[in-house]
C-alpha positions in Angstrom: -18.9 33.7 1.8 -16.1 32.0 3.3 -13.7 30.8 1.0 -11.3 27.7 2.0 -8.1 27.8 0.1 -6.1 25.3 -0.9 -2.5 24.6 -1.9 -3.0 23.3 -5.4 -3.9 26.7 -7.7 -3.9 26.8 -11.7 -1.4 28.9 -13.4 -1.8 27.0 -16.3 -5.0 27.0 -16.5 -5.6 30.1 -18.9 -3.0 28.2 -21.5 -5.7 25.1 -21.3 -8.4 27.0 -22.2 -6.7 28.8 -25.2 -6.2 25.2 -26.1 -9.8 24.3 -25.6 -11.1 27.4 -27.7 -8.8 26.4 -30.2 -9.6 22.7 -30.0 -13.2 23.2 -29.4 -15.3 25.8 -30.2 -18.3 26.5 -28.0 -20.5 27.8 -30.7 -19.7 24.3 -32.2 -20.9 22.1 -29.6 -23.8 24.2 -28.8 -25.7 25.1 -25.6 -26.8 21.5 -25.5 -23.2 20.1 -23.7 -22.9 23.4 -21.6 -26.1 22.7 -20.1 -24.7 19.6 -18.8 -22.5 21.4 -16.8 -25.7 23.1 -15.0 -27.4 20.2 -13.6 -30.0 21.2 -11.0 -29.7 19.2 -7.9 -32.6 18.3 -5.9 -32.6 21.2 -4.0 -33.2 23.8 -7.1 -30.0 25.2 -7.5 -26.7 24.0 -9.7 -23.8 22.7 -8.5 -20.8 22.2 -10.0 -17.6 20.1 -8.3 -14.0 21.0 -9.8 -11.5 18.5 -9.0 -8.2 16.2 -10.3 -7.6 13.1 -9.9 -5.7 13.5 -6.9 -8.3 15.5 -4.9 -11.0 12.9 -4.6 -14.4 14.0 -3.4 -16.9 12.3 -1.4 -20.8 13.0 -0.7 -21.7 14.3 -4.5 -25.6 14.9 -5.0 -26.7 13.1 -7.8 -27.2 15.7 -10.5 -24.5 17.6 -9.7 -21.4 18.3 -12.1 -17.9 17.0 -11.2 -15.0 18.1 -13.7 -11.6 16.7 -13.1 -9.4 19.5 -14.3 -6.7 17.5 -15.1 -8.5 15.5 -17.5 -7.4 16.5 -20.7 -3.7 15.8 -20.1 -4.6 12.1 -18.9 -6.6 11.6 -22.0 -3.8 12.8 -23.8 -1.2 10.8 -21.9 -3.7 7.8 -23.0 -3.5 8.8 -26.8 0.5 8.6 -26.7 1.0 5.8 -25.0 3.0 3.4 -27.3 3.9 6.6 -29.7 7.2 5.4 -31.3 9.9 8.2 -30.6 10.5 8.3 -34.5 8.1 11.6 -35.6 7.3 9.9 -39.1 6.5 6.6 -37.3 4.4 8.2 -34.1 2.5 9.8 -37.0 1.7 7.6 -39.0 0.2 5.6 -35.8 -1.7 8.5 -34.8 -3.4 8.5 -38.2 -4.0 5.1 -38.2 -6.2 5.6 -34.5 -7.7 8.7 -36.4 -9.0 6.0 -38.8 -10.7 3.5 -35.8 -14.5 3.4 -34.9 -13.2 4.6 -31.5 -11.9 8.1 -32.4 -15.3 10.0 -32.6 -15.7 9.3 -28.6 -12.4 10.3 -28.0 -13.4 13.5 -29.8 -16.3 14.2 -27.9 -14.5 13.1 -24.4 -11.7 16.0 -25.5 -14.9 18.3 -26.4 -16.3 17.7 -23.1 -13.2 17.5 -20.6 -12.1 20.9 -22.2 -15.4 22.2 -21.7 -15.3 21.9 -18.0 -12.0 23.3 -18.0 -12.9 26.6 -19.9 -16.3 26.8 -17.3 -13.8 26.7 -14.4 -12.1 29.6 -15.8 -14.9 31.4 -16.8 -15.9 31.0 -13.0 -12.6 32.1 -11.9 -11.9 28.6 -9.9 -8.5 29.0 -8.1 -8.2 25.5 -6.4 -9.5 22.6 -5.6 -11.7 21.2 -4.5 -14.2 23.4 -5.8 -17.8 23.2 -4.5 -20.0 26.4 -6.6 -23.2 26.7 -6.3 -25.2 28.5 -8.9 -22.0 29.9 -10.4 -21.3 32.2 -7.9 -21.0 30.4 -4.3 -17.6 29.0 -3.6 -16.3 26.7 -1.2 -12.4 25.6 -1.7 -11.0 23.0 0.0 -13.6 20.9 1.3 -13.8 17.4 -0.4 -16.8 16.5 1.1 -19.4 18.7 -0.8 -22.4 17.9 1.4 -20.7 19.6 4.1 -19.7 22.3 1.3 -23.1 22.5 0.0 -24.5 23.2 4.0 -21.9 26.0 4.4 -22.6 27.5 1.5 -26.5 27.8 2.3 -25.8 28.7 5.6 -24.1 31.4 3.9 -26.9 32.8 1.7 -29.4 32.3 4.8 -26.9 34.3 6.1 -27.0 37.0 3.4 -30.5 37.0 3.1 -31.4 37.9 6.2 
């Protein structure tokens, strides 16, 4: 399989998931969210899209996961905006958010982002975009993943034959 690479790669990325582990323990969530990382398209196989924000893709099959990578830090960037500088101050705002009807979705959207985060690891994803295809078909660098998805069975045509 060719692989396209692509100028954005993920040194930090093993320091994430360490956070996400620590944050979120698979066993806690349960197979139930990882299996909504496995959606079968409409041709039988999974497919699974890893992006950021700044990587836009275009020509995603319904069904198929797309995980912005950088995720996390903008959810977090959301969570302290309007911190006071003051660490007793900041604190005792952050509590107070704890405390709204809001903070158990903002719990599960940290759950899930880091979830995607710790897959691409797992998978060994190196840049993006990422097009893979039942976890072990790869195509970097193409952000239009119908055009990914066709190289990538013209691939394992390729491979079967």
């Amino acid at each position: 399989m060719m692989q396209r690479q692509h100028s954005n790669t993920f040194p930090w990325l093993a320091r994430l998931v360490v956070t996400a582990v620590a944050l979120v323990p698979v066993s806690v969530l349960g197979q139930a969210l990882l299996s909504d990382l496995h959606p079968t398209a409409r041709g039988g196989y999974t497919v699974e899209i890893f992006t950021v924000a700044g990587e836009p893709v275009t020509n995603v099959p319904s069904g198929a996961a797309v995980i912005e990578l950088d995720a996390p830090a903008r959810l977090d960037a959301e969570l302290s905006e309007d911190l006071p500088a003051e660490a007793d101050a900041a604190k005792a705002v952050m509590l107070e958010r704890m405390q709204s009807p809001e903070w158990e979705d903002i719990t599960k959207r940290y759950a899930e982002q880091h979830i995607g985060v710790t897959r691409a690891w797992m998978l060994g994803v190196e840049s993006v975009p990422a097009v893979v295809v039942d976890s072990q078909y790869v195509v970097y660098g193409e952000p239009d993943v119908n055009a990914a998805l066709i190289e990538i069975l013209r691939a394992r045509e390729e491979v079967a034959r």
